[in-house]
C-alpha positions in Angstrom: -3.4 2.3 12.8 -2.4 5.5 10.7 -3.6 8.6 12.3 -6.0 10.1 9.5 -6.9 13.4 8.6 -10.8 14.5 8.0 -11.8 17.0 5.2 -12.1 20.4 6.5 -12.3 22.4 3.0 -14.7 21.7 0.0 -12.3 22.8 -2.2 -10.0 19.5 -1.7 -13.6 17.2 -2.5 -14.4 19.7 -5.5 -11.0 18.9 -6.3 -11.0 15.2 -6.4 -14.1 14.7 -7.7 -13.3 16.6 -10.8 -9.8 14.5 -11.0 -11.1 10.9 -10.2 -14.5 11.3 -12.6 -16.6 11.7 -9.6 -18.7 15.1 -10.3 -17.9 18.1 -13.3 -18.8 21.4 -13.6 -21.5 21.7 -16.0 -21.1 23.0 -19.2 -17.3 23.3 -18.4 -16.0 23.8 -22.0 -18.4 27.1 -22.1 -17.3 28.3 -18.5 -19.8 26.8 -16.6 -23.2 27.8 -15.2 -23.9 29.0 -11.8 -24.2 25.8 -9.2 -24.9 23.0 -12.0 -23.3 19.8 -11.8 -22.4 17.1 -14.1 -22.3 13.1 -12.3 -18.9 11.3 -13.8 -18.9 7.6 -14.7 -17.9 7.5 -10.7 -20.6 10.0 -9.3 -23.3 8.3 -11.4 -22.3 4.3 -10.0 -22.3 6.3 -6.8 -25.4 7.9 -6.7 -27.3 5.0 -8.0 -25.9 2.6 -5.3 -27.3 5.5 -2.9 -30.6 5.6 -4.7 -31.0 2.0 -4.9 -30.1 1.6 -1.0 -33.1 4.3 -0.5 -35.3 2.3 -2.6 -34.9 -1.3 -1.2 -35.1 0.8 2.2 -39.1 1.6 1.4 -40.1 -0.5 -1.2 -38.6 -3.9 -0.1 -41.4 -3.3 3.0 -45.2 -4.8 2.0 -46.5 -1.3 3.0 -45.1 1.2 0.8 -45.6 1.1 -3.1 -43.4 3.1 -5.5 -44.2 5.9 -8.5 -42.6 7.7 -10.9 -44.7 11.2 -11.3 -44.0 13.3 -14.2 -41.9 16.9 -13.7 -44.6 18.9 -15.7 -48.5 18.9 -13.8 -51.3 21.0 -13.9 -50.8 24.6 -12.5 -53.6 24.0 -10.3 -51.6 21.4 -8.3 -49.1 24.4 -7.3 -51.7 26.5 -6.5 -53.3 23.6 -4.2 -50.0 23.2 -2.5 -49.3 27.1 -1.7 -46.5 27.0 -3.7 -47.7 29.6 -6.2 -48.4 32.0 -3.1 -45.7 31.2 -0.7 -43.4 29.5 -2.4 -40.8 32.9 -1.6 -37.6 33.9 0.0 -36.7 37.7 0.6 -34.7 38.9 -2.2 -32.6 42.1 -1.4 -29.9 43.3 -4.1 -27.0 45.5 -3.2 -26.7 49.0 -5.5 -22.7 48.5 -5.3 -21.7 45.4 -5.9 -24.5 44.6 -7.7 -25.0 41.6 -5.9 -28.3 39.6 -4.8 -28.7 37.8 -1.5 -31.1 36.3 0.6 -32.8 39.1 2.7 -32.9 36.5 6.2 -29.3 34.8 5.1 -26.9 38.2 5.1 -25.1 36.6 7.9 -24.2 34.0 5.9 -23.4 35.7 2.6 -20.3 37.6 1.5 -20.1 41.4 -0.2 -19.1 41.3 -3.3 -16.6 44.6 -2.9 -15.5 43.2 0.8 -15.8 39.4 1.0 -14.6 39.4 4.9 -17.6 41.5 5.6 -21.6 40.2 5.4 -23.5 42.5 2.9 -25.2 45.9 4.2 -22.0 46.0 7.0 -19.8 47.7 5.1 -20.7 52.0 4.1 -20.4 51.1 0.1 -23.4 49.0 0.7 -26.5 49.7 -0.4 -29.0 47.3 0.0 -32.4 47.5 -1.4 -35.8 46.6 0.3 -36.6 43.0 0.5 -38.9 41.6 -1.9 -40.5 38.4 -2.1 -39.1 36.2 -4.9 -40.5 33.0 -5.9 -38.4 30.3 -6.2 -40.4 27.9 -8.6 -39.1 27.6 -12.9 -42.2 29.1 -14.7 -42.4 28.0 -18.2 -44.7 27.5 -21.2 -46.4 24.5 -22.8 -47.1 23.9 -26.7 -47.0 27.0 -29.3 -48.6 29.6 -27.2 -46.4 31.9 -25.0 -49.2 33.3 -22.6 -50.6 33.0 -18.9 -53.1 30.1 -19.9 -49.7 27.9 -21.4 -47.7 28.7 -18.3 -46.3 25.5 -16.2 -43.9 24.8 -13.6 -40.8 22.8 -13.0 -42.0 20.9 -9.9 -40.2 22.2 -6.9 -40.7 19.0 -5.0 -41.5 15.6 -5.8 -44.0 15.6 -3.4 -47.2 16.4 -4.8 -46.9 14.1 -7.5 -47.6 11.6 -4.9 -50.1 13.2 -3.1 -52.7 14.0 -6.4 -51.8 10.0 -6.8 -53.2 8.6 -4.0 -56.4 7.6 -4.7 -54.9 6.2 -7.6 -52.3 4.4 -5.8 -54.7 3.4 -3.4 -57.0 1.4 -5.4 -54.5 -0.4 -7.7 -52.0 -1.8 -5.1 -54.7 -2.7 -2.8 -53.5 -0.9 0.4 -54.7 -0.3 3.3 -53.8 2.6 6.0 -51.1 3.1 6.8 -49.4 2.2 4.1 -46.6 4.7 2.3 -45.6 5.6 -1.6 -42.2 6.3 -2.6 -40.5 8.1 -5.6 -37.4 9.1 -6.4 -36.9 12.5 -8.9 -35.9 15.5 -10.1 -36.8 19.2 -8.5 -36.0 22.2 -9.6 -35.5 25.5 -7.2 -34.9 28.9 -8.5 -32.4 29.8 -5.1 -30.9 33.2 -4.6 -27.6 32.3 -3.4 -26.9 28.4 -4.6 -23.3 26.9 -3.8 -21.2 24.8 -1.3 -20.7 22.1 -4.3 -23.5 20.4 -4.5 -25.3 21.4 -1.4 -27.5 23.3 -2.9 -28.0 23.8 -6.3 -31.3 24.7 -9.2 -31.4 21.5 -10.2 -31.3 18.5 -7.8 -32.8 14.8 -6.9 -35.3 13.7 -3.8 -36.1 11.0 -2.6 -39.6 11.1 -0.6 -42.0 8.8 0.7 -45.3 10.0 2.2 -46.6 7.7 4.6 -50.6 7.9 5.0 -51.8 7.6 8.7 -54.9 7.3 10.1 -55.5 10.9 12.3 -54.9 10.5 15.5 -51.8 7.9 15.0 -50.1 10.4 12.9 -47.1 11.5 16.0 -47.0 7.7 16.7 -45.4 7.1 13.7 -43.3 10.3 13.2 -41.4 8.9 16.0 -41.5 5.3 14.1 -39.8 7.4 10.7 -37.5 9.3 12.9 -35.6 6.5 13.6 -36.2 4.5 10.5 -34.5 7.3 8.7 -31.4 8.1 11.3 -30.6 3.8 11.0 -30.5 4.5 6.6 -27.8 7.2 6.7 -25.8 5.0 9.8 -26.3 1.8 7.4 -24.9 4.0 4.5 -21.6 4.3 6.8 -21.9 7.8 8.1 -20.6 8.0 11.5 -23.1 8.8 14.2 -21.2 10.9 15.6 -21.4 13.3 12.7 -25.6 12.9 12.5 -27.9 15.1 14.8 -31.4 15.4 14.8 -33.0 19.3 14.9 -36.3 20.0 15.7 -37.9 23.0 14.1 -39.3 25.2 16.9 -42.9 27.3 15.9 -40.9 29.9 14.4 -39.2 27.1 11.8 -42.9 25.0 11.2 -43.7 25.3 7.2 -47.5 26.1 7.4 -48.5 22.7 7.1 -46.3 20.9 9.7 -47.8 19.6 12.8 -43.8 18.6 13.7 -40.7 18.6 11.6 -37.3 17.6 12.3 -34.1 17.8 10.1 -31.5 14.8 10.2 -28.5 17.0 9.8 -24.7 16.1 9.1 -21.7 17.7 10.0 -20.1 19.2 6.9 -17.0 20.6 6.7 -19.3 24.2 6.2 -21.2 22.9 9.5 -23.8 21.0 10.5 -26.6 21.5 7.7 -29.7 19.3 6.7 -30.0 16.5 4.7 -33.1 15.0 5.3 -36.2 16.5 6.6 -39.3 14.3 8.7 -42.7 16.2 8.6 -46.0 15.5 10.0 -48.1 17.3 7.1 -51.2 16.4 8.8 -54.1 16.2 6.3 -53.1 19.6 4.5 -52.1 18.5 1.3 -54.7 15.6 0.6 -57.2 18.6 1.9 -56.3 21.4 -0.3 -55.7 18.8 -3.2 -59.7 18.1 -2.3 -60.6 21.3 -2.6 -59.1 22.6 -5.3 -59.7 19.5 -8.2 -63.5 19.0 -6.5 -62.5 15.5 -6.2 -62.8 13.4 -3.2 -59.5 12.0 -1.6 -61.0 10.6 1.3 -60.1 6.7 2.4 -63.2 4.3 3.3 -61.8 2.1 6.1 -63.9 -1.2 5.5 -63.2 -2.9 9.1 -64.3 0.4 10.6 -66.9 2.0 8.2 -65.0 5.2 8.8 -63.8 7.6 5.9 -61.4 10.4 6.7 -58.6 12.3 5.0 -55.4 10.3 5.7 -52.6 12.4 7.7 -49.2 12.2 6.2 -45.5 11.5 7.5 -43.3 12.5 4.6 -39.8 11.2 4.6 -37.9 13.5 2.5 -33.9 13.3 1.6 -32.2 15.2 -1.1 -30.2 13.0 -3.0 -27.4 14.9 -3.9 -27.0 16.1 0.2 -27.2 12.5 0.9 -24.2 11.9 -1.5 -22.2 15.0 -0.6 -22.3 13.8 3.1 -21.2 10.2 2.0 -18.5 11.9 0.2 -17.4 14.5 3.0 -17.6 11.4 5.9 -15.2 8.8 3.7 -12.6 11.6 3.0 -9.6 10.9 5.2 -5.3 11.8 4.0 -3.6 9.3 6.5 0.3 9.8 6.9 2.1 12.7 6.0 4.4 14.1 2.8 5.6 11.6 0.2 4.1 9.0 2.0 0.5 10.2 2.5 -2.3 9.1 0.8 -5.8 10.0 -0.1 -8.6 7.3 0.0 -12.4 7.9 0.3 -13.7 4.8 3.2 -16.7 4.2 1.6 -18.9 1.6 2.8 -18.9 -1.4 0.4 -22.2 -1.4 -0.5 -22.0 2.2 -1.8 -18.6 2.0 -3.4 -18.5 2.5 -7.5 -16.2 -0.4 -7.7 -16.1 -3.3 -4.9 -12.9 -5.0 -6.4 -9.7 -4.1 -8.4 -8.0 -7.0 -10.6 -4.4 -6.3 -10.9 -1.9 -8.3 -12.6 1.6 -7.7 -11.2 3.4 -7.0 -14.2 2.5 -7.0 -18.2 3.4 -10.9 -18.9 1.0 -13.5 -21.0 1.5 -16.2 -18.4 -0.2 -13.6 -15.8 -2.4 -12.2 -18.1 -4.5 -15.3 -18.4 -4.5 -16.0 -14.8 -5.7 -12.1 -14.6 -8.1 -12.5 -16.7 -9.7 -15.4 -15.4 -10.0 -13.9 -12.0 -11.3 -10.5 -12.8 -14.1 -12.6 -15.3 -15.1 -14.1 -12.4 -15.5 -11.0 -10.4 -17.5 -9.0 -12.4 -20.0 -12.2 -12.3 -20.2 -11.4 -8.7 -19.1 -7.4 -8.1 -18.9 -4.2 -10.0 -15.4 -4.5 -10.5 -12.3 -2.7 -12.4 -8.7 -3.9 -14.2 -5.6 -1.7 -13.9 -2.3 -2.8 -15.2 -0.7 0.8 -15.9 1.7 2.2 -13.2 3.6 0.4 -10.2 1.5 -1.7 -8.1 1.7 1.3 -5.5 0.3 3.5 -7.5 -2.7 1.2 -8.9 -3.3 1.0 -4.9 -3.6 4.7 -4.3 -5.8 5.2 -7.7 -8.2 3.2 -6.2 -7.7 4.3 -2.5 -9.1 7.5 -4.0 -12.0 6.2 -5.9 -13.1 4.4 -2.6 -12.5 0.9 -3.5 -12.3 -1.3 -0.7 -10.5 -4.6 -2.2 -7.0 -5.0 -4.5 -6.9 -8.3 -6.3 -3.4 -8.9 -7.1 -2.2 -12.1 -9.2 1.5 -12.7 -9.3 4.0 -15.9 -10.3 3.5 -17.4 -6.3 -0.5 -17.0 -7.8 0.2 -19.4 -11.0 1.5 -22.0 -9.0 -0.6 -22.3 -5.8 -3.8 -21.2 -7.2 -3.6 -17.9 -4.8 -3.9 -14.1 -5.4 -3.2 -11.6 -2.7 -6.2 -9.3 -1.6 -5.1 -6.0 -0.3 -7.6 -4.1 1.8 -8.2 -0.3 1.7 -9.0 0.8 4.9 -6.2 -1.4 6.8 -3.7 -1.7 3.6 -3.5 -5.4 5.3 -2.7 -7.9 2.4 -3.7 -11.8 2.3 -3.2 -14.6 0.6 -6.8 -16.6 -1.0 -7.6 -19.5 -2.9 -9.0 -18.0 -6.0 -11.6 -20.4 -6.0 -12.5 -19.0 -2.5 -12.3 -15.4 -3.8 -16.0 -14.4 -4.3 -16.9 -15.5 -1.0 -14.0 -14.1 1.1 -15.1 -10.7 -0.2 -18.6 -11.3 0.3 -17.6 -11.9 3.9 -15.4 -9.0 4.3 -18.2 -7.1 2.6 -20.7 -7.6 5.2 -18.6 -7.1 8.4 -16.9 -4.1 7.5 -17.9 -1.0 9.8 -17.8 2.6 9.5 -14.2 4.2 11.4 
C-alpha cells in the first residue's frame, strides 16, 4: 500500500474545500466576515449525510422522539437557564494592538504587534482588566426598540427541549426514560472565533436530552458514553484519534453532576467535539420555577412523581464535520505522482459513485448513460467526461468518492464496466447488471485505515 501523508495544517483543508466546493468564506465578494462560513454543493451533501447518520442514530430507537424548537423564545427561558447571568467569558483588550482576547485563553492567543508572543508577554502590551462579556445575540422583536422587545438568538438548542417536555411527554406517549432529539442552529457571540470552522458565531448542534428517573441518572451516563464514542467510530474516524476527557470540579458547568468531552485529534490538537452531561434535574427545576408551571412526571406503575434528571448528548455539527474532514485527508506518493483524496466513509461521502465514459463517442455514450441512470436509482452519484481518465480519478479522489465507473469498447461487447476503487486504486471488471449490488457490498465492508 502507498505510504500516506495525514493533514498537519488547516490551511491545506481551508484550501481544498474552497477549490472542490466543499465550504466558502462568507460574504467573500465583500471581503468576508469574521469566522462565518458558507456550505458548497459538497459541504451541504456532506453535512446532511452527517446530520441524517445522527438522526437515524436517536430517533430510529422507540425511546427518543424528535423536535424542531424555534431560534427566537421567551426571554424568561434564558433567564431560567442562567444564561442571562452566567452566560460570560472574561474579556480583556490590549491598549496597543488594539486587540481583544479571552482573559483565561492568552496562552492560546497571538499579539497582534508580536504574533510569536501570547498577549500581555511582550512590554508594548497593555492589557486591560478582565471584564465579563456575555456571549448570547441580543436583539429586538416587532416595532419597538426597548428592554421589554429584547430577545435572544438561542445559544443552545437545548432548552428548546427542555420547556417542551411536558409537551413532548404527553403527545408521544412516553415513558421514563425516554430521550428527545433536535438538530439546529445556535448562535455564540465568542471573543476569539477561528481554526475554520471550529469555532465560529454561528453554528449547528445536535442534542438529545435523555430523561432519567433520579437515582439511575450515572447508570446511563455510562450507557451514552459509549453510545456516542461507537457514532463517531461508525462515521469512520479512527479510534485512535478519539479520547474521552473528563471535566474535573474545576471544569463542571454549574449544573453538571458529571461531564465528559469526546475529543478528536485535530491537526491544532486534541479539542472537543461532543460533550456528555449529567444535568441532573437543574434545568427541568429552574424551568419549574421560573414559568410557575409544573414539569414533574407521574410514574403510573409506581405512583411516584418527580423531576426527571437529564443525560444530554450534545455534538456540534460543524466539529463533527471538520473532524470527518481532518481524519479522511491523506497525500499518498510524492511529486508528480502524488495525489490528494479525502477516505471518507461511504455512507458519508457526497457522491458514492462516478460514471465515466472513456472517451466522447455516441456508441459509449449510450452505454454511459444507461449505467449512470441506473445509479442514481440506487446512489448519489456524478458523470465526468472532461479531462484524461487520470484526472477524472483524482477530481473525485479529492471530493472523497469511493467508486469510478468506467465504460469503455471491452464494456459494449461483454456487458462489463471497470470499477476503480479510491482507497486501493484497485480496478475490476462487473457485469453491469451486477453493478448496484457489487457496490452495495463494497459499501458495507469498507473500514476506516
Amino acid at each position: 500500500m502507498t505510504p500516506s501523508k495525514e493533514l498537519t495544517n488547516m490551511a491545506d483543508l481551508v484550501s481544498l474545500s474552497k477549490q472542490r466546493g466543499f465550504i466558502f468564506p462568507s460574504s467573500e465578494i465583500y471581503g468576508g466576515i469574521g469566522s462565518c462560513w458558507d456550505y458548497g454543493p459538497l459541504g451541504v451533501a456532506l453535512k446532511l449525510n452527517i446530520k441524517d447518520s445522527w438522526w437515524r442514530a436517536m430517533t430510529d430507537r422507540d425511546d427518543v422522539e424528535g423536535v424542531d424548537a424555534s431560534i427566537l423564545m421567551h426571554p424568561r427561558v434564558w433567564e431560567a437557564s442562567g444564561h442571562v447571568e452566567g452566560f460570560v467569558d472574561p474579556l480583556v483588550d490590549c491598549k496597543t494592538c488594539k486587540g481583544r482576547f479571552r482573559a483565561d485563553k492568552l496562552e492560546h492567543a497571538s499579539c497582534g504587534k508580536k504574533p510569536s508572543k501570547n498577549p500581555g508577554k511582550t512590554e508594548e502590551c497593555q492589557l486591560t482588566e478582565a471584564r465579563n462579556f456575555n456571549l448570547m445575540f441580543k436583539t429586538n422583536m416587532g416595532p419597538l426598540e426597548d428592554s421589554s422587545s429584547i430577545v435572544y438568538l438561542r445559544p443552545e438548542t437545548a432548552q428548546g427541549i427542555f420547556v417542551n417536555f411536558d409537551n413532548v411527554q404527553k403527545t408521544a406517549r412516553q415513558k421514563i426514560p425516554f430521550g428527545i432529539a433536535q438538530i439546529g442552529k445556535a448562535f455564540r457571540n465568542e471573543i476569539t472565533p477561528g481554526n475554520f470552522i471550529f469555532r465560529t458565531r454561528e453554528f449547528e448542534q445536535m442534542e438529545m436530552q435523555f430523561f432519567v428517573k433520579p437515582g439511575t441518572d450515572m447508570e446511563w451516563f455510562e450507557k451514552w458514553k459509549q453510545t456516542r464514542i461507537d457514532w463517531h467510530l461508525s462515521n469512520g474516524l479512527r479510534r485512535s484519534k478519539l479520547r474521552f476527557h473528563q471535566h474535573g470540579p474545576t471544569e463542571l458547568a454549574h449544573y453538571a453532576r458529571a461531564a465528559f468531552d469526546v475529543e478528536y485529534e485535530f491537526p491544532i490538537g486534541w479539542q472537543e467535539i461532543e460533550g456528555i452531561h449529567n444535568r441532573s434535574d437543574f434545568d427541568l427545576r429552574r424551568h419549574q420555577e421560573f414559568s410557575g408551571k409544573k414539569c414533574e412526571y407521574f410514574d403510573e406503575a409506581s405512583k411516584e412523581k418527580y423531576l426527571p434528571f437529564v443525560i444530554e448528548t450534545s455534538v456540534g455539527c460543524d466539529r463533527a464535520l471538520l473532524a470527518v474532514l481532518c481524519d479522511a485527508y491523506r497525500i499518498e506518493g510524492e511529486g508528480e505522482e502524488a495525489r490528494t483524496v479525502l477516505k471518507l466513509s461511504p455512507k458519508l461521502a457526497p457522491y458514492k459513485v462516478a460514471v465515466f465514459p472513456l472517451m466522447k463517442k455516441p456508441d459509449l455514450l449510450e452505454f454511459t448513460d444507461k449505467v449512470y441512470a441506473d445509479m442514481k436509482k440506487n446512489f448519489r452519484a456524478t458523470y465526468d467526461e472532461s479531462g484524461s481518465i487520470g484526472k477524472r480519478y483524482r477530481r473525485q479522489d479529492e471530493i472523497g468518492t469511493p467508486y469510478c465507473v468506467t465504460i469503455d469498447y471491452d464494456g459494449l461487447a461483454d456487458g462489463t464496466v471497470t470499477v476503480r476503487e479510491r482507497d486501493s486504486m484497485t480496478q475490476e471488471r462487473v457485469s453491469a447488471t451486477q453493478l448496484v449490488a457489487y457496490i452495495q457490498n463494497k459499501m458495507s465492508g469498507w473500514k476506516a485505515e
